[in-house]
N, C-alpha and C positions, 0 to 999 in steps of 0.2 A: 504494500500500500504506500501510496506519494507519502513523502514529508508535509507538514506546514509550518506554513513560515510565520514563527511565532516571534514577536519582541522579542528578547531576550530579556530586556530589563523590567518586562513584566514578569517571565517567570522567577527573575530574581525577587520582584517586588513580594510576590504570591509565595516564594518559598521562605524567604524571612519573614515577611507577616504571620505563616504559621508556626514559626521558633523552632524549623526544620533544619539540619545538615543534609550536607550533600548526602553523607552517607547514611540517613535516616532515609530520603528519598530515595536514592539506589537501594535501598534493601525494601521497600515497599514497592518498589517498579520491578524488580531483580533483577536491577543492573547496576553497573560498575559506578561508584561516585564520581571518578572520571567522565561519564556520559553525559550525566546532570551538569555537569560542569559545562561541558561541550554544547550543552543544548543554552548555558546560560549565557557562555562567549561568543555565540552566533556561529562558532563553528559547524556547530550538527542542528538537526533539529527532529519534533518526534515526529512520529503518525499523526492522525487524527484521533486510531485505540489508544494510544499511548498518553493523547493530548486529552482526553475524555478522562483518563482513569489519574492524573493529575490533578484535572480539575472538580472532577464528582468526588473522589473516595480519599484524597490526601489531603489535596487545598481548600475543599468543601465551596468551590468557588464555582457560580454559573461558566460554562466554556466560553460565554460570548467577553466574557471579561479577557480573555486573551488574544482576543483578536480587537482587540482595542490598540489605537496608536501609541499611548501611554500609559502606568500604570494612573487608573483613580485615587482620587483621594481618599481618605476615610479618619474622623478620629482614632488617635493610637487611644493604647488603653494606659498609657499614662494621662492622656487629659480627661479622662471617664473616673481613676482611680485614684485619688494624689496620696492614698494613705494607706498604701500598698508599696514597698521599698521597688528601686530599680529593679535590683537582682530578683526579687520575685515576678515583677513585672516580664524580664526577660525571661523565665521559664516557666509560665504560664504554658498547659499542654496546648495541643491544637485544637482538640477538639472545643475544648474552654474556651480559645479565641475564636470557631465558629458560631460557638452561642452569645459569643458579647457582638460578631456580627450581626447573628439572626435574633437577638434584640433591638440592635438598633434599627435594623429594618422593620421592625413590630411598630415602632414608633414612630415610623413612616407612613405605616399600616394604618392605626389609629388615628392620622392628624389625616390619612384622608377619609377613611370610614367616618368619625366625626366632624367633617370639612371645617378641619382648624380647631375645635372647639372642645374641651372637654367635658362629658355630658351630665357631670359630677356636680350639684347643686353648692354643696360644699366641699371644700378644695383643703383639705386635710396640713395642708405643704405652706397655705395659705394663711391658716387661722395658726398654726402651730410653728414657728422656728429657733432651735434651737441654738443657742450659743454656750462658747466654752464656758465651762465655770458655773453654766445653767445648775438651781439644781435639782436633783434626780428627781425627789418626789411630788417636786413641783411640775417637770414635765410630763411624768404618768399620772397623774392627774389629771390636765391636761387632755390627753390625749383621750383618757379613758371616758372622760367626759363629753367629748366632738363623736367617741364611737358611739357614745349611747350603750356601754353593755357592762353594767355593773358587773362585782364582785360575785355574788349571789346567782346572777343568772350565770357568769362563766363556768363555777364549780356546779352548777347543775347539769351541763351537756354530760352525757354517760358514756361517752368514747373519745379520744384522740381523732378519730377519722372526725365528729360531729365538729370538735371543737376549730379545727383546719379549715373544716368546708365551711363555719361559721364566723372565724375571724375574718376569711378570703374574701368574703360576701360583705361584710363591714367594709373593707378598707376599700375594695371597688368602688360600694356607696361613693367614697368618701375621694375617689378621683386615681387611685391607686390600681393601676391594673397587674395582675399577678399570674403569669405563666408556670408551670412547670416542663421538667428536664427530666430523661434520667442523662446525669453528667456522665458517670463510668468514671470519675476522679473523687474516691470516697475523702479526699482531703478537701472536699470544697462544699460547699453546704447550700453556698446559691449567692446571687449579687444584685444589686440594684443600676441603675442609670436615673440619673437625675434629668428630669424637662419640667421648664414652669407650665410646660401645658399638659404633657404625658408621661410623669414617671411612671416608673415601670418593676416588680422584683421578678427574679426567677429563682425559684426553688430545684434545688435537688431532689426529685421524686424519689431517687433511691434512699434517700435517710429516710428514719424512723421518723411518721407522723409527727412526734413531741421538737423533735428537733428541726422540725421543715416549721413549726410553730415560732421559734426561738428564732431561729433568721427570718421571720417573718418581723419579725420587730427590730431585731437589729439592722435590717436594712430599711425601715421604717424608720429607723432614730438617724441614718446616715441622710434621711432624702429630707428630713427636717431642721437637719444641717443642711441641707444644697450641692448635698454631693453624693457622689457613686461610692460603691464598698462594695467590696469582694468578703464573705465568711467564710473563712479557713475554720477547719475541725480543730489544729493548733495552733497557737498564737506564740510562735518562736520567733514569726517575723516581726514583732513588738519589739525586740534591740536596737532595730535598723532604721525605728522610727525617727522624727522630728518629735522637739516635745510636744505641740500643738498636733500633731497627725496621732500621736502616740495618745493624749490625753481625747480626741475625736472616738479611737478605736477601744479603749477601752468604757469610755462614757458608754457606746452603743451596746457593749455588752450588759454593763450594769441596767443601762434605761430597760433592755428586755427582761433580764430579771428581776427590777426591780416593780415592772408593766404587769408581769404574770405571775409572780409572786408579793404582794403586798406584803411589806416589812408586818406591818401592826397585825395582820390577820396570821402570820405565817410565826411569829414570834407565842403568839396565841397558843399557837398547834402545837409549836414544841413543847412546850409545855405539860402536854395532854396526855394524861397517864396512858392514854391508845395508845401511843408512839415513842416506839425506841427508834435507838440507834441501832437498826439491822437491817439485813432487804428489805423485809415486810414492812417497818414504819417509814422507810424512805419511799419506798413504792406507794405507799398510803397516801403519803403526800404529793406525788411525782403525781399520783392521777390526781388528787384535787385538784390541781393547776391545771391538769395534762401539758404540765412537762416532763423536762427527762429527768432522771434520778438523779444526773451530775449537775443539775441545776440545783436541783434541793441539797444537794451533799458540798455546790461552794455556799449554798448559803449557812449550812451547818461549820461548814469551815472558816465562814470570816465571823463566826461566831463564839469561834473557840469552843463547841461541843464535841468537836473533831477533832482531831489533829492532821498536822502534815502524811504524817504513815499511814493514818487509816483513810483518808484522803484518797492519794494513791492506790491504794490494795485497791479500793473498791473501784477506782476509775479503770485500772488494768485489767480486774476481773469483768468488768464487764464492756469492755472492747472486744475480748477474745469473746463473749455472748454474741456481741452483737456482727463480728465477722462470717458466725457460724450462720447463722440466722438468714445474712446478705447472701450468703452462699448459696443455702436452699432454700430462695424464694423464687420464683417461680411468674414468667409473666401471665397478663391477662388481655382481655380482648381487646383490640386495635381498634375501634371504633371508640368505645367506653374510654381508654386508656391519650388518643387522642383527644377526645371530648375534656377530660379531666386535665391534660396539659393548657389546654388555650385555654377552657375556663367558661362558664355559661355568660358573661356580661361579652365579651368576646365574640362568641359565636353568633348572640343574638346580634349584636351592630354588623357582622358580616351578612349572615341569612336575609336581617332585616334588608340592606341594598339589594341585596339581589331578590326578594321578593316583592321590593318595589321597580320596581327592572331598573335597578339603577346601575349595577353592573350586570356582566353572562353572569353562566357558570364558570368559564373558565377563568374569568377573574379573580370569580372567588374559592374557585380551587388555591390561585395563588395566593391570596389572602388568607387563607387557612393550611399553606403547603402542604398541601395533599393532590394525588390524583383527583382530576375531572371523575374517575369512576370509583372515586371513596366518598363522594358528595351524598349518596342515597345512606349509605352506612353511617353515616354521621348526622344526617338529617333523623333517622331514624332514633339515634341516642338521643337527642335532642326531644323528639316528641315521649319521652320518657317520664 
């Protein structure tokens, strides 16, 4: 099959934009790093199978992007992230850098599905902003007050699934639109992008409901700051910060535990002859909140009920739970499982244009990336 004649300094662009080596790409094409090279000096150039399988399964990049005269622009993910160190910034997987692009395109998505406007009566980003030095339980208050969902009705929901599908549904109200992922990178929990007209979070579908909960706030507390945050599972890149980035990324965590755990009511608990210090009375508590257990055990530990060692024991024992768990679970239906990624506020402003023939179908396959012939399948979850 002919070669094509591709830029070269596109593929250059397209193969450092996804924080690929020559020899990462030659082992994913199974060819020589020298080749990649050859194809990036203009010396050689690929096929079209070649130039497809580049751009669909490596680069995650439409093909017509290569046949561009130059490479596009794009925000890098330092101007999205300021409080995320370089070094982390540079080895960000690939795939993590296709979901910070297939956000930004959501949000392209939305400013035209809502022609510019967002359809959010109150504007959460709006009535709410954080600054340093803010403090904590003045701003979960705050916010708990714009969601409308007291203390009493949280600890009433009877599941983790009820309590996720019910916070998602508030902060939408409230102008927040919230995707999920599965990443495939268990060290990342999910991120936000900041727009005064369309911010946006995306969750990691593969964590655990309690902790898709926990970045649901923490990137909440980053977008009422005015900026984007990435949530790491660990926070070592906390060295590397600025004192002002470092005191941002720690504030976010506190504001979520401090959002879904109330000091005065939680203070209360421990207390309560139910509950010890063991699985079972931290688990008691983990579902009151429906969060996770390591949320209730740093709060035991800046409390000094705990200590450093029993700390640890129990975070270690139950990573190795929770890896066993990741391991055998098992997917579910492609329709329901799309439906639950985009989200029902989502789907209804797409369906909605196109049942007012305001776009095809094929538009709005695009706008829901999905095939033209997954549109009945997902119509269907929909009428659910």
């Amino acid at each position: 099959m002919g070669k094509i004649s591709v830029n070269p300094d596109i593929l250059k662009w397209a193969r450092e934009s996804a924080n690929l080596s020559f020899e990462e790409v030659g082992q994913k094409m199974k060819k020589t790093a020298e080749t990649i090279q050859s194809w990036e000096s203009g010396q050689a150039f690929p096929t079209y199978v070649q130039l497809e399988k580049l751009a669909y399964d490596i680069y995650k990049r439409p093909i017509a992007v290569f046949l561009f005269p130059k490479p596009p622009e794009e925000d890098s993910p330092t101007k999205s992230f300021r409080t995320l160190p370089h070094h982390e910034l540079q080895q960000l997987p690939p795939n993590i850098l296709h979901l910070l692009r297939k956000a930004s395109a959501m949000q392209i998505n939305l400013e035209e599905l809502c022609d510019g406007q967002n359809p959010a009566q109150q504007k959460i980003w709006q009535e709410v902003q954080i600054v340093t030095g803010q403090a904590l339980e003045q701003a979960a208050t705050q916010v708990r007050k714009i969601l409308g969902i007291s203390l009493e009705e949280q600890v009433s929901w009877k599941s983790d699934d009820i309590a996720l599908k019910n916070w998602r549904e508030v902060l939408e109200e409230k102008g927040i639109f919230v995707f999920k992922e599965a990443f495939r990178q268990p060290e990342f929990s999910g991120f936000c992008l900041f727009d005064d007209e369309f911010p946006l979070i995306y969750l990691n579908n593969s964590m655990p409901k309690t902790r898709q909960i926990f970045t649901l706030f923490h990137e909440l507390a980053h977008l009422l700051y005015g900026t984007g945050g990435i949530d790491k599972v660990e926070d070592d890149y906390f060295d590397f910060l600025s004192e002002t980035d470092l005191q941002i990324e720690r504030f976010c965590n506190l504001f979520a535990a401090a959002f879904l755990v109330p000091d005065s009511d939680f203070d209360q608990r421990i207390q309560d002859f139910r509950y010890s210090v063991d699985d079972y009375g931290i688990s008691e508590l983990a579902r009151r909140y429906s969060v996770s257990r390591e949320v209730v055990l740093r709060k035991l530990l800046d409390r000094r009920v705990i200590d450093s060692g029993t700390y640890q024991a129990y975070v270690s024992k139950w990573a190795g739970e929770s890896n066993k768990k990741r391991k055998s679970s098992s997917g579910g239906d492609y329709y329901s499982t799309q439906a639950s990624y985009l989200g029902k506020q989502y789907l209804d402003l797409a369906f909605g244009k196109y049942y007012q023939n305001q776009i095809n179908v094929g538009q709005l396959a695009d706008y829901l990336n999905v095939r033209v012939s997954n549109i009945p399948g997902l119509e269907e979850v929909m009428s659910r």
